[in-house]
C-alpha positions in Angstrom: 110.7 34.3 -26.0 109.2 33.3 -22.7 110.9 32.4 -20.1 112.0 28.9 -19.0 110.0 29.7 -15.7 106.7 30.6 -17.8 106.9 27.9 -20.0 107.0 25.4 -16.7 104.1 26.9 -15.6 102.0 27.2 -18.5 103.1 23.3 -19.3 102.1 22.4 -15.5 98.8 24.4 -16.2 97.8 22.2 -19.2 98.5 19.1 -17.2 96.5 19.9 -14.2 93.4 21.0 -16.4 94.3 17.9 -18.5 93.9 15.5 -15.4 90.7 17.6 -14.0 88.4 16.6 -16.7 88.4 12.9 -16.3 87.1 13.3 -12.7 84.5 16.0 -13.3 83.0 13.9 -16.2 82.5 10.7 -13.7 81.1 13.0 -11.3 78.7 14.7 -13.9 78.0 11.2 -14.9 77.2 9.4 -11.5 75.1 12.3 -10.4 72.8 11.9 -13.8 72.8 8.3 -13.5 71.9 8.8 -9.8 69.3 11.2 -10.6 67.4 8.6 -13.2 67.7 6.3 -11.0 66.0 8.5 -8.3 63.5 8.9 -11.4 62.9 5.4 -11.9 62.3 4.3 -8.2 59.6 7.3 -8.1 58.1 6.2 -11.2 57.6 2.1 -9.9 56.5 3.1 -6.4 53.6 5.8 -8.2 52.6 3.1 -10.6 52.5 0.6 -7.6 50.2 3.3 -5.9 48.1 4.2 -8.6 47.4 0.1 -9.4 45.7 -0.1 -6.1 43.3 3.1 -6.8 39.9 2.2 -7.7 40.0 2.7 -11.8 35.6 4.1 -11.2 37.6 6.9 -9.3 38.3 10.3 -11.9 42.4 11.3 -11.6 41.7 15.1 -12.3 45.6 15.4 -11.0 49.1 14.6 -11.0 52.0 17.1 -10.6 55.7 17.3 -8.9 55.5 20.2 -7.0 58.0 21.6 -4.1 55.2 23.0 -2.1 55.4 21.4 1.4 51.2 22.0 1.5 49.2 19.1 1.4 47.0 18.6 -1.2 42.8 18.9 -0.2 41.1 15.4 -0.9 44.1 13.1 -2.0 46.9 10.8 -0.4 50.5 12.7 -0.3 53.6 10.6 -0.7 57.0 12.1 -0.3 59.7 11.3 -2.2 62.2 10.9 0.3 60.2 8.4 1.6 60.0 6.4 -2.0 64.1 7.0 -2.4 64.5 5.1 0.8 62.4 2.1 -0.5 65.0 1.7 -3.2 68.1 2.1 -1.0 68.1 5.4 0.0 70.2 8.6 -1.4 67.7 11.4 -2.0 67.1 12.5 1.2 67.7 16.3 0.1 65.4 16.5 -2.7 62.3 17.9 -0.8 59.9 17.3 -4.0 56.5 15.8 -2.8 54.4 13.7 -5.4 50.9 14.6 -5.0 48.1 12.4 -6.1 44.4 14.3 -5.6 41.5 11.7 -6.4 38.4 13.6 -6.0 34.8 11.9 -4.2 33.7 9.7 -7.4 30.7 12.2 -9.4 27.7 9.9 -9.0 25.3 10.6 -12.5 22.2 12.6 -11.8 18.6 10.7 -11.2 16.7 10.0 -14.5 13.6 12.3 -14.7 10.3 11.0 -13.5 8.7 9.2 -16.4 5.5 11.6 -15.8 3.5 13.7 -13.4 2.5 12.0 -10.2 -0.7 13.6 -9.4 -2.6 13.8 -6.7 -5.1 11.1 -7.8 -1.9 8.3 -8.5 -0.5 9.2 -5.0 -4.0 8.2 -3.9 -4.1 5.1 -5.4 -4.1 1.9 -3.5 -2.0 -1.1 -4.1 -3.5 -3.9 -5.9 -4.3 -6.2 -2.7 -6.2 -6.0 0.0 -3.4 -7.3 2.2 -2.0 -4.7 4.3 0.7 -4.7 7.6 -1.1 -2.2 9.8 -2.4 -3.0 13.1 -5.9 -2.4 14.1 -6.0 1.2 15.6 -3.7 2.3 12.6 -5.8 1.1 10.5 -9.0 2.7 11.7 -7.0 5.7 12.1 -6.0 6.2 8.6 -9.7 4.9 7.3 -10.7 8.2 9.3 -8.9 10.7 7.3 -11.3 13.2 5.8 -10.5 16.1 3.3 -12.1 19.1 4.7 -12.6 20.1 0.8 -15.8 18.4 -0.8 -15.2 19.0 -4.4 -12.6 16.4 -5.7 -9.4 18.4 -7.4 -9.1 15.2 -10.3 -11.8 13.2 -12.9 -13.0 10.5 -10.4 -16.0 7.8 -11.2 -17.5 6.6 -8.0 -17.4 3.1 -7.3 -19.6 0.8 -5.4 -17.7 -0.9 -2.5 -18.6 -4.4 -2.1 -17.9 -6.4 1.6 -18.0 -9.9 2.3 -18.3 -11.1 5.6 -17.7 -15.1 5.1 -16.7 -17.8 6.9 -14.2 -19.7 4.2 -14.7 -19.5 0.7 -17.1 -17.6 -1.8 -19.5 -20.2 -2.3 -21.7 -18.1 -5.3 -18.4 -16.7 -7.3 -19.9 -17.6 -10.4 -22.7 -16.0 -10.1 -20.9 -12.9 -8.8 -18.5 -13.1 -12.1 -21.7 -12.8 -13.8 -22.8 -10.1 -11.6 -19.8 -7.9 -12.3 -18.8 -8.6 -15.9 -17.8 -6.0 -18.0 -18.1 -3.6 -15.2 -14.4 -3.0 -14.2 -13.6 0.6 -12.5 -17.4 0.7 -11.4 -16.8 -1.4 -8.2 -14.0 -2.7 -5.2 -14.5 -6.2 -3.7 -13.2 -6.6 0.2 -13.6 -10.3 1.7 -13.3 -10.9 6.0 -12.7 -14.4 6.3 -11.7 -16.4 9.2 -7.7 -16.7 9.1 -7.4 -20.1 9.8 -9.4 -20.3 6.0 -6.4 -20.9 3.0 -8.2 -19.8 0.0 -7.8 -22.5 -2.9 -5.3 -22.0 -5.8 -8.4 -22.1 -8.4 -10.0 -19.4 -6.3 -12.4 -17.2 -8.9 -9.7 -14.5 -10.2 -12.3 -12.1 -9.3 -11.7 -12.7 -5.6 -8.2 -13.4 -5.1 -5.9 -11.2 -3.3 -9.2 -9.4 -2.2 -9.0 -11.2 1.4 -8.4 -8.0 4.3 -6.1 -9.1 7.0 -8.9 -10.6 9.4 -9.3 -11.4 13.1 -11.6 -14.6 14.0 -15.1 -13.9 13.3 -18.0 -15.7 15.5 -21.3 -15.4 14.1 -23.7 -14.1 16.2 -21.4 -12.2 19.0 -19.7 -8.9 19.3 -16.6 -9.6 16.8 -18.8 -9.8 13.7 -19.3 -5.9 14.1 -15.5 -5.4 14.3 -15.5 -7.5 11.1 -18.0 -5.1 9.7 -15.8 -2.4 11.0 -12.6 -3.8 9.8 -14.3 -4.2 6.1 -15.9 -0.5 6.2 -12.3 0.7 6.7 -10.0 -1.3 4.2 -12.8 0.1 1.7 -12.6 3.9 2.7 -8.5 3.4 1.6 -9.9 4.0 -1.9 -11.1 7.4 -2.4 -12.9 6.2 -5.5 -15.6 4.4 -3.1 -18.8 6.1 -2.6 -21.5 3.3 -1.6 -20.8 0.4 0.6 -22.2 -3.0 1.0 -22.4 -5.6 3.3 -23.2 -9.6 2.4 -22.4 -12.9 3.0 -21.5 -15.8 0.9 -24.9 -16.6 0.7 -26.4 -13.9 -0.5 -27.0 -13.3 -4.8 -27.9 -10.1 -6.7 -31.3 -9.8 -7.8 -30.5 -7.4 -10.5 -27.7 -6.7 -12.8 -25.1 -4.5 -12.0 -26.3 -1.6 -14.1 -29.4 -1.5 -12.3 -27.9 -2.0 -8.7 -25.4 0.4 -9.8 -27.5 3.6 -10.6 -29.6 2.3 -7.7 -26.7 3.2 -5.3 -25.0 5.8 -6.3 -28.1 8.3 -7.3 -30.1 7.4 -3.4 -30.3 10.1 -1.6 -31.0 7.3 1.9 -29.4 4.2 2.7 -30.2 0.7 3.7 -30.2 0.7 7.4 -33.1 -0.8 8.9 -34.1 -0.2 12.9 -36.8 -1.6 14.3 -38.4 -0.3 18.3 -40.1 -4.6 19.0 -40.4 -5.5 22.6 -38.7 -8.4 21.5 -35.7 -6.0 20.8 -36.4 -4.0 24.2 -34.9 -7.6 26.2 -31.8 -7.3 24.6 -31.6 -3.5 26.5 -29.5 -3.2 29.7 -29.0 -0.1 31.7 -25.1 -0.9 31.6 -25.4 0.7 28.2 -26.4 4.3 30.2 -26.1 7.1 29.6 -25.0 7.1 25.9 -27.6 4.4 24.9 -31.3 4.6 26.4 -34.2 2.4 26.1 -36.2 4.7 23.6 -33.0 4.6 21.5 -32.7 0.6 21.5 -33.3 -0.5 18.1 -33.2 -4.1 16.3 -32.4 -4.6 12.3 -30.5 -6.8 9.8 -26.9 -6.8 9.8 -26.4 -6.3 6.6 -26.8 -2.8 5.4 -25.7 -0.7 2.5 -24.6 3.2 3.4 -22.2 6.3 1.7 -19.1 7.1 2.5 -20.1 10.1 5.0 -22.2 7.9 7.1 -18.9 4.6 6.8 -16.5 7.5 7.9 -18.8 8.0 11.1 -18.6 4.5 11.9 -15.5 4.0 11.9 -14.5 7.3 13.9 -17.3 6.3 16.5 -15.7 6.5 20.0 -19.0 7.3 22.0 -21.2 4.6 21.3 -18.9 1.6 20.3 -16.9 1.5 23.0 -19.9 0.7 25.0 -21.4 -2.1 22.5 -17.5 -2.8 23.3 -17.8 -3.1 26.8 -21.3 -4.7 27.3 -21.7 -6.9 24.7 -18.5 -9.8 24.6 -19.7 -11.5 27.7 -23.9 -10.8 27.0 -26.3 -11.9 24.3 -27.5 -8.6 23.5 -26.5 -9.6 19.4 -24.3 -6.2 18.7 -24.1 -7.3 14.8 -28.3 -6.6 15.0 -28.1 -3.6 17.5 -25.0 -1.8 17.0 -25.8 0.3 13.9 -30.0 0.3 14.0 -29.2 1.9 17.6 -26.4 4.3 16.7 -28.2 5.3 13.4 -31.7 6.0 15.0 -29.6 8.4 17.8 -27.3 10.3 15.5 -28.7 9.8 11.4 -32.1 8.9 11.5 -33.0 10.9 8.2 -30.2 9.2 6.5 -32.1 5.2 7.1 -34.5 4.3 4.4 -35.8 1.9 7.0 -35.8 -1.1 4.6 -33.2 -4.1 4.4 -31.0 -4.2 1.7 -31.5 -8.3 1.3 -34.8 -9.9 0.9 -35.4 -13.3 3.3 -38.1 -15.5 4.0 -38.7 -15.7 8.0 -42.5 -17.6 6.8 -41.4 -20.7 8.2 -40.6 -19.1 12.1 -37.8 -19.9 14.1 -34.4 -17.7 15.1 -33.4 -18.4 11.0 -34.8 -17.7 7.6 -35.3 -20.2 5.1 -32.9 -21.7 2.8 -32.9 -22.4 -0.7 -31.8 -25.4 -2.5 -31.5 -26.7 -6.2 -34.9 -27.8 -6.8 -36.8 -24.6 -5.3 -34.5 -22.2 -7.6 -37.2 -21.5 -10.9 -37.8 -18.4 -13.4 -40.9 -17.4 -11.6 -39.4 -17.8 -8.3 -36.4 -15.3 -9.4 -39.2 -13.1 -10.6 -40.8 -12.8 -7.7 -37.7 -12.4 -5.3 -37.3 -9.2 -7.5 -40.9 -7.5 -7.9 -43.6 -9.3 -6.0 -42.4 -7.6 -2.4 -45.2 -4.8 -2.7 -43.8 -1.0 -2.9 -41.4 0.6 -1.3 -39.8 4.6 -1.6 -36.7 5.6 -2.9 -36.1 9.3 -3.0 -39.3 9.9 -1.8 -41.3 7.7 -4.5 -43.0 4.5 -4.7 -41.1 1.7 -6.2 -41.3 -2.0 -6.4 -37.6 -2.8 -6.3 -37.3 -3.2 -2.8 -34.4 -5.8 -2.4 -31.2 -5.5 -4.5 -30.3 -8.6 -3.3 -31.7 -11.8 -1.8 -29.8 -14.4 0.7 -29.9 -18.1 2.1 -28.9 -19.8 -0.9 -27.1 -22.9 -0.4 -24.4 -24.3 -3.2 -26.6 -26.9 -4.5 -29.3 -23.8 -6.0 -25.8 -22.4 -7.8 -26.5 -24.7 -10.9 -30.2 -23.1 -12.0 -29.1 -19.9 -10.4 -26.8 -19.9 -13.4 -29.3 -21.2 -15.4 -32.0 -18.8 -14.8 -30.5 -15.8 -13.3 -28.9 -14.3 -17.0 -32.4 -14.5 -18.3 -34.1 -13.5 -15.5 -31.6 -10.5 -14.5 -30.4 -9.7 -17.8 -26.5 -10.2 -17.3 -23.8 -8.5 -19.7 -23.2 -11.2 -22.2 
């Protein structure tokens, strides 16, 4: 039996456990509740944060971690600072939620569709048009490889340079010329800029207009147009043989002919004449470079290879002084400047012998021109074989004049009458 004393205690025991449990469950369940809610207002401000990261960005990781450290390459939020948005309470918990979004992984480069060789890094654009200035220009023309031998397949092409003054008054015949001869040849044209070429320009020239300066015929400029010509060709490694007409000048052969003419000479077309009529033209401002014995006269239009083109282009000894001399004197550089500077520094090179046949019969400062009605079979004949003989490599010949000039538009209709006969044309 216990006693009446152990029996209060025991039944005031009961009671006070009894009346404990009630308070410790509201307690348990406040501090859960509190907790979620802790949870939750974590959960909305991350999804708030994670709506305004870029989705092209790679989450490699989320985690809840009680390291104070911050994370490398991410944004680091603490969580007391996201219970305070919500009203605050969970200033002890010293959890951090740490969000790393890495630099976005940009995909590699495709792989080069081929090999770019030597030979297509040497390849010029399409057009003629260019954006360098002059010196740049003549600077880059310059460039030599020190190595002859050529380390790619490469067919030499004949360089073909039109000094005009507006449009290309023989195309057709020219499209004739170069038919079915694509890859064998380059066409440059120097016109004066104020000239807009037409929109039914022959597709043969267009886009084949350098960037020009204004060219006056008969002073010194017209060599810088010869210059400026020379060295927009020697951008194309391909050219080997240069040539130098007008817009009024034809072929007198086909392009096979003219062709194998070229490119198996061992001379070129320079002529230079020592006439007293030339020795006038001498002044002693052109001492000590240029003499009187070396004073020579010749046509302006000239065919050479692309040793003797580099030369002229690189020439600072005796341009500068055609340069000097000739703006403000009528010493005619365009009929001076290259018979001169050839005679002193190439003179084995010069075949002696124009490149265009003309007819000074008539006299006078010009040659004759040609128009329709003097334009005949036998006269086309005889343009081409009736000149007497000349030497190439060292042998007699009676081609003597590739090409023929002073033909005015109206001889272009029997030109093309005639001339595919006569010159036998590619079909």
């Amino acid at each position: 039996m216990k006693s009446h004393q152990q029996q209060q205690h025991h039944h005031h025991h009961q009671k006070g456990a009894t009346s404990l449990f009630p308070k410790w469950h509201v307690i348990n369940t406040f501090s859960y509740f509190f907790l979620f809610a802790c949870g939750v207002a974590a959960g909305v401000f991350l999804n708030s944060y994670l709506k305004n990261v870029s989705f092209d960005l790679h989450l490699t990781k989320f985690s809840i971690s009680p390291s104070p450290s911050p994370p490398t390459t991410s944004a680091t939020h603490n969580n007391t600072t996201a219970a305070a948005a919500v009203g605050g309470g969970c200033e002890n918990r010293q959890e951090k939620i740490v969000v790393e979004v890495p630099v976005p992984v940009l995909p590699p480069p495709p792989p080069p569709a081929g090999r770019v060789g030597l030979s297509e890094y040497l390849k010029v654009a399409a057009e003629a048009m260019h954006d360098m200035e002059e010196e740049e220009l003549l600077w880059r023309a310059s460039m030599v490889a020190k190595v002859k031998e050529y380390p790619f397949p490469r067919v030499p092409k004949v360089a073909f340079l039109f000094l005009t003054k507006g449009p290309m008054l023989m195309a057709p015949m020219w499209e004739l010329f170069f038919k079915g001869n694509q890859g064998l040849y380059s066409i440059y044209i120097h016109s004066s800029p104020s000239y807009v070429a037409s929109p039914d320009e022959s597709p043969l020239f267009r886009a084949r207009r350098i960037p020009s300066q204004v060219v006056t015929w008969g002073k010194f400029n017209m060599v810088e147009a010869e210059r400026r010509l020379l060295a927009n060709a020697l951008l194309d490694v391909a050219n080997q043989r240069f040539v130098l007409l007008s817009e009024a000048c034809i072929p007198l052969f086909n392009f096979s002919t003219v062709y194998d003419y070229l490119i198996n000479s061992n001379q070129v077309y320079v002529e230079a004449y020592d006439t007293a009529d030339a020795r006038t033209r001498y002044h002693p401002d052109l001492m000590p470079e240029i003499t009187l014995p070396d004073w020579r006269k010749g046509s302006q239009w000239f065919e050479i290879d692309r040793d003797l083109a580099l030369e002229v282009v690189s020439d600072r000894r005796y341009f500068p002084k055609f340069q000097g001399f000739c703006r403000n004197k009528p010493c005619y550089a365009d009929e001076h400047y290259l018979p001169t500077y050839f005679v002193i520094e190439h003179t084995g090179k010069m075949s002696n012998r124009s490149l265009t046949w003309v007819d000074w019969s008539a006299g006078g400062i010009h040659p004759n021109r040609y128009v329709r009605g003097e334009v005949t079979e036998e006269f086309l004949e005889k343009l081409r074989s009736g000149s007497g003989e000349c030497l190439y490599n060292g042998k007699k010949t009676t081609t003597c004049f590739l090409f023929a000039r002073k033909f005015l538009t109206t001889s272009l209709v029997r030109l093309l009458r005639y001339a595919p006969k006569v010159m036998h044309f590619n079909p």
